[in-house]
C-alpha positions as CSV (number, residue, x, y, z in Angstrom):
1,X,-173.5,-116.4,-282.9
2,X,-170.0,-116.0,-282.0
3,X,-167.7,-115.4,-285.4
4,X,-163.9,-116.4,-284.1
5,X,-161.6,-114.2,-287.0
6,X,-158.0,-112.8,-287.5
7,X,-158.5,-109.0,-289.5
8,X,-158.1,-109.1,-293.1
9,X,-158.3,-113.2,-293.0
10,X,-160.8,-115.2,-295.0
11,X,-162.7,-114.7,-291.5
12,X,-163.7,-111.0,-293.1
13,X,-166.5,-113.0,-295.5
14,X,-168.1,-114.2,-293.0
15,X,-167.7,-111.2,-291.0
16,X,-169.5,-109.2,-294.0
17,X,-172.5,-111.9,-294.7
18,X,-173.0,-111.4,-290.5
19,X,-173.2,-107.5,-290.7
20,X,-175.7,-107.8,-294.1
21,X,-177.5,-110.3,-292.5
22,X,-178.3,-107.9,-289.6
23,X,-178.7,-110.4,-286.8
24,X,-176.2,-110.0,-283.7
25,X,-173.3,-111.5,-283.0
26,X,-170.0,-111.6,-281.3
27,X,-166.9,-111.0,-282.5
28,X,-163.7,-113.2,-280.6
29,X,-160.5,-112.1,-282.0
30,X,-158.0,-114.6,-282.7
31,X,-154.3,-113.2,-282.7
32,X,-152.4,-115.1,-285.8
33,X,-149.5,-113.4,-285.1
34,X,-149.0,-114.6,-281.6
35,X,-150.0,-118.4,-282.3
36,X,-153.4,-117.9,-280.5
37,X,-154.9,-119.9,-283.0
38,X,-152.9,-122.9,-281.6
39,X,-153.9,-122.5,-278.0
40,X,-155.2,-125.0,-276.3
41,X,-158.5,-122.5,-275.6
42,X,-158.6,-122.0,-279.4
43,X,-158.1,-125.8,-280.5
44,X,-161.6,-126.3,-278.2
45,X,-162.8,-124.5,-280.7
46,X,-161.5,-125.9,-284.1
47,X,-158.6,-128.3,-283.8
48,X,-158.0,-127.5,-287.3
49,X,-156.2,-124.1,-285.3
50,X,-157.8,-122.2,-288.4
51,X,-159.9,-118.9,-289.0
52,X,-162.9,-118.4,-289.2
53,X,-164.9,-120.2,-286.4
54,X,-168.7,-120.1,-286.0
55,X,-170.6,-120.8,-282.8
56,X,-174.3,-120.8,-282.8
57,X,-175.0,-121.7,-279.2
58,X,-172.6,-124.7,-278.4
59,X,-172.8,-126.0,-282.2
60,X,-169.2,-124.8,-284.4
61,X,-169.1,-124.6,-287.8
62,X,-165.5,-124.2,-289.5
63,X,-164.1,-123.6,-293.8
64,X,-165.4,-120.2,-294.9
65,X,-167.4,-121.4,-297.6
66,X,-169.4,-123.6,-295.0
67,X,-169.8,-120.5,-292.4
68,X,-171.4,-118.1,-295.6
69,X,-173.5,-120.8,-297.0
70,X,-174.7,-121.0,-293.5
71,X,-175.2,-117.9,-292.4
72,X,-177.3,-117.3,-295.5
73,X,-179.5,-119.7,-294.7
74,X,-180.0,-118.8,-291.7
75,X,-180.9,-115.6,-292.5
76,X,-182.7,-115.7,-295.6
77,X,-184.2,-112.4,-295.5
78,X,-180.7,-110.9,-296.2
79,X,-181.2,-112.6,-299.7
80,X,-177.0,-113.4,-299.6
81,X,-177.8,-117.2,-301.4
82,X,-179.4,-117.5,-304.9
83,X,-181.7,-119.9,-305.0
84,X,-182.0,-119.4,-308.8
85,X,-180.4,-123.7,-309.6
86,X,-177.9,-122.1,-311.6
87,X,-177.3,-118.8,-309.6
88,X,-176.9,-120.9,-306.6
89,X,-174.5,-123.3,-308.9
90,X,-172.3,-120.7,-309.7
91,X,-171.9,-119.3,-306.4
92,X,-171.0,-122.3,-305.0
93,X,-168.7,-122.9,-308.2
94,X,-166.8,-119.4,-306.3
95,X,-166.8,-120.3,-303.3
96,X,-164.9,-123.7,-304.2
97,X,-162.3,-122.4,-306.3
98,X,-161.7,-119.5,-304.2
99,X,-161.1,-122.0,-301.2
100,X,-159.4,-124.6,-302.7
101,X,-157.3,-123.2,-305.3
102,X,-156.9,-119.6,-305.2
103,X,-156.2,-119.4,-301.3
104,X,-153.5,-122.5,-301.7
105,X,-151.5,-120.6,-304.5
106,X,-151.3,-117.5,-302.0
107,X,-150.5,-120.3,-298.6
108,X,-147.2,-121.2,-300.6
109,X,-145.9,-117.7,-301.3
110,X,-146.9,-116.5,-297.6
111,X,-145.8,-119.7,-295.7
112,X,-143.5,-121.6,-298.2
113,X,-141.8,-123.7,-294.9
114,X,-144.9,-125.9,-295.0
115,X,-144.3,-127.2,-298.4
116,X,-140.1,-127.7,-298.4
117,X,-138.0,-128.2,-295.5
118,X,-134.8,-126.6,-297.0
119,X,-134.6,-123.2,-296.9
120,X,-133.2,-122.6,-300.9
121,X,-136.5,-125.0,-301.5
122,X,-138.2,-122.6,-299.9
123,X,-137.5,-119.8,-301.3
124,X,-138.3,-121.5,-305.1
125,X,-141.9,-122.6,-303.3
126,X,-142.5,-118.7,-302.8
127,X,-141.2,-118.1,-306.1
128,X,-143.2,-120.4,-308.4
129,X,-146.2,-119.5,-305.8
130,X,-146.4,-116.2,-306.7
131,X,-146.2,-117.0,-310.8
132,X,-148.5,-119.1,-309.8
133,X,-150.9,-116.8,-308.0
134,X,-150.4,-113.7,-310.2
135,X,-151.7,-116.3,-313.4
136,X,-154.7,-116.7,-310.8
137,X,-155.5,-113.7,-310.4
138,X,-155.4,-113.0,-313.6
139,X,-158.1,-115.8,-314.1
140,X,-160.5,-114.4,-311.8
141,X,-159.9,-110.7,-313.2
142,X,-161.2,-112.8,-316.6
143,X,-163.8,-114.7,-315.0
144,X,-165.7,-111.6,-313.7
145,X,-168.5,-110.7,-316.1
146,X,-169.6,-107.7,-316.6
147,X,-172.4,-107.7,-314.4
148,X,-171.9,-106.1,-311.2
149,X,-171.7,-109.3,-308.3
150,X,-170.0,-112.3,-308.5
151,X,-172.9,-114.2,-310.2
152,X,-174.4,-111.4,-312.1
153,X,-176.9,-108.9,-310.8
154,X,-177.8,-110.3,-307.7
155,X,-174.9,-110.1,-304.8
156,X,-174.1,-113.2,-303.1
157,X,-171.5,-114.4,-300.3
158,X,-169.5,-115.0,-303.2
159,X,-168.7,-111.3,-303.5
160,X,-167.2,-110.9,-299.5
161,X,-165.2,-113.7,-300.6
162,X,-163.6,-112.3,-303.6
163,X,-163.2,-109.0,-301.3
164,X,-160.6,-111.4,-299.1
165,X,-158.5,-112.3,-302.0
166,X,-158.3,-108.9,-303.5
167,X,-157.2,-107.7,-300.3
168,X,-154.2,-110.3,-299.9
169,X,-153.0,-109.4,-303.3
170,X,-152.8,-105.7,-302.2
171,X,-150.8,-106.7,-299.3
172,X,-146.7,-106.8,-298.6
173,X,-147.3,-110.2,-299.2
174,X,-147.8,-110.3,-303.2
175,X,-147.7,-106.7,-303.6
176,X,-149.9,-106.7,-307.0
177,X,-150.6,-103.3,-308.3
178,X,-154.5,-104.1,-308.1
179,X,-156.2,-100.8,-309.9
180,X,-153.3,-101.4,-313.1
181,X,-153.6,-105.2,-313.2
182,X,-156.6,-106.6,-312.5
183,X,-158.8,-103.0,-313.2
184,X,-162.2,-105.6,-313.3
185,X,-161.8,-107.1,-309.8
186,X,-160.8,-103.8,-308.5
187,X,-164.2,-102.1,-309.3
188,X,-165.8,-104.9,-307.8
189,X,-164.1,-104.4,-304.4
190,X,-165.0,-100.4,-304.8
191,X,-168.5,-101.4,-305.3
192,X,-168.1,-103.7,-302.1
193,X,-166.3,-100.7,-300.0
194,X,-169.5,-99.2,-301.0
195,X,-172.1,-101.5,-299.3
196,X,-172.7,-100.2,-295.1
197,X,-172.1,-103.8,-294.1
198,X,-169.0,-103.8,-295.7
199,X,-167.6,-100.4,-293.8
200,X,-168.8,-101.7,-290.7
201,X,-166.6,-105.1,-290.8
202,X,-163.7,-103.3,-292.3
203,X,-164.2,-100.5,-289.2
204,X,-164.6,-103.0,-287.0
205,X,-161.5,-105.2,-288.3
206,X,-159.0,-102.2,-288.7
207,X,-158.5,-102.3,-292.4
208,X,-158.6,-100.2,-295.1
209,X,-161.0,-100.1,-297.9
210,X,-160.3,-100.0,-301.2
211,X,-160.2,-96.8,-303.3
């Protein structure tokens, strides 16, 4: 498999599941920062021009949630999707709302010029974004239980996922004081930073892990 990612972008989930799931792969770095995800080369790949990308073979796979869900089936030794009905409902239920709602609030406070031409517009896109995401966060701060994944017990591409977003409130971006605010979430990426896998994406990707 061939995992096309930008460091520290919702591309790191996958990146994790890959290194759990102990199979080889490829990594092809996309650089965000220069537009490579709009290259013609790149737009071969997903003419979305979007991280993450997954090739098995000459078959691509795009939207995180569909790349981890994948991946764990694939490798179902790695024991990364509950099959549990509810389990598996409510890791699914995660990987939804991360996707769909709590990545979107962060999209308007890091690139408010796709939702308002005007710059003053703009600049009250970013602002309302950020309310907007710090009440998120909050949310998923009260929506982890007190077990020690995602889902419970058992850890699940849910919990990569929830690393991503942690992350990006860390960052210049939103700039939340994680360990203060949002103390629950914070001891779940700790207990992440914890897991081999997980050192070996973030080594690989250049980031630091949380502390």
């Amino acid at each position: 498999m061939k995992l096309y990612y930008s460091p520290g972008a919702c591309s790191l989930a996958p990146h994790i599941a890959l290194e759990e799931a102990g199979a080889p792969f490829e990594l092809a770095r996309v650089d965000i920062g220069a537009n490579q995800q709009n290259t013609p080369e790149f737009l071969r790949v997903n003419p979305k021009g979007r991280v993450p990308a997954l090739a098995d073979g000459d078959w691509i796979l795009t939207e995180a949630p569909a790349i981890l869900r994948y991946i764990a089936a694939r490798h179902p030794a790695a024991g990364l999707w509950p099959w549990d009905p509810r389990e598996e409902a409510r890791c699914a239920e995660w990987l939804n709302w991360l996707s769909s709602t709590i990545q979107v609030a962060f999209v308007h406070v890091r690139r408010p010029g796709r939702y308002a031409s005007d710059a003053s517009a703009a600049d009250d896109v970013a602002a309302t974004g950020r309310k907007s995401a710090y009440e998120l966060w909050q949310a998923v701060e009260s929506r982890l239980g007190s077990g020690p994944w995602a889902i419970g017990e058992r850890y699940s591409v849910a919990d990569p996922l929830l690393m991503v977003y942690w992350l990006w409130g860390r960052g210049q971006v939103l700039g939340f004081d994680m360990p203060r605010d949002f103390p629950r979430w914070t001891e779940h990426a700790r207990r992440l930073a914890g897991r081999p896998a997980v050192q070996r994406a973030f080594k690989s990707e250049g980031l630091t892990l949380p502390s």
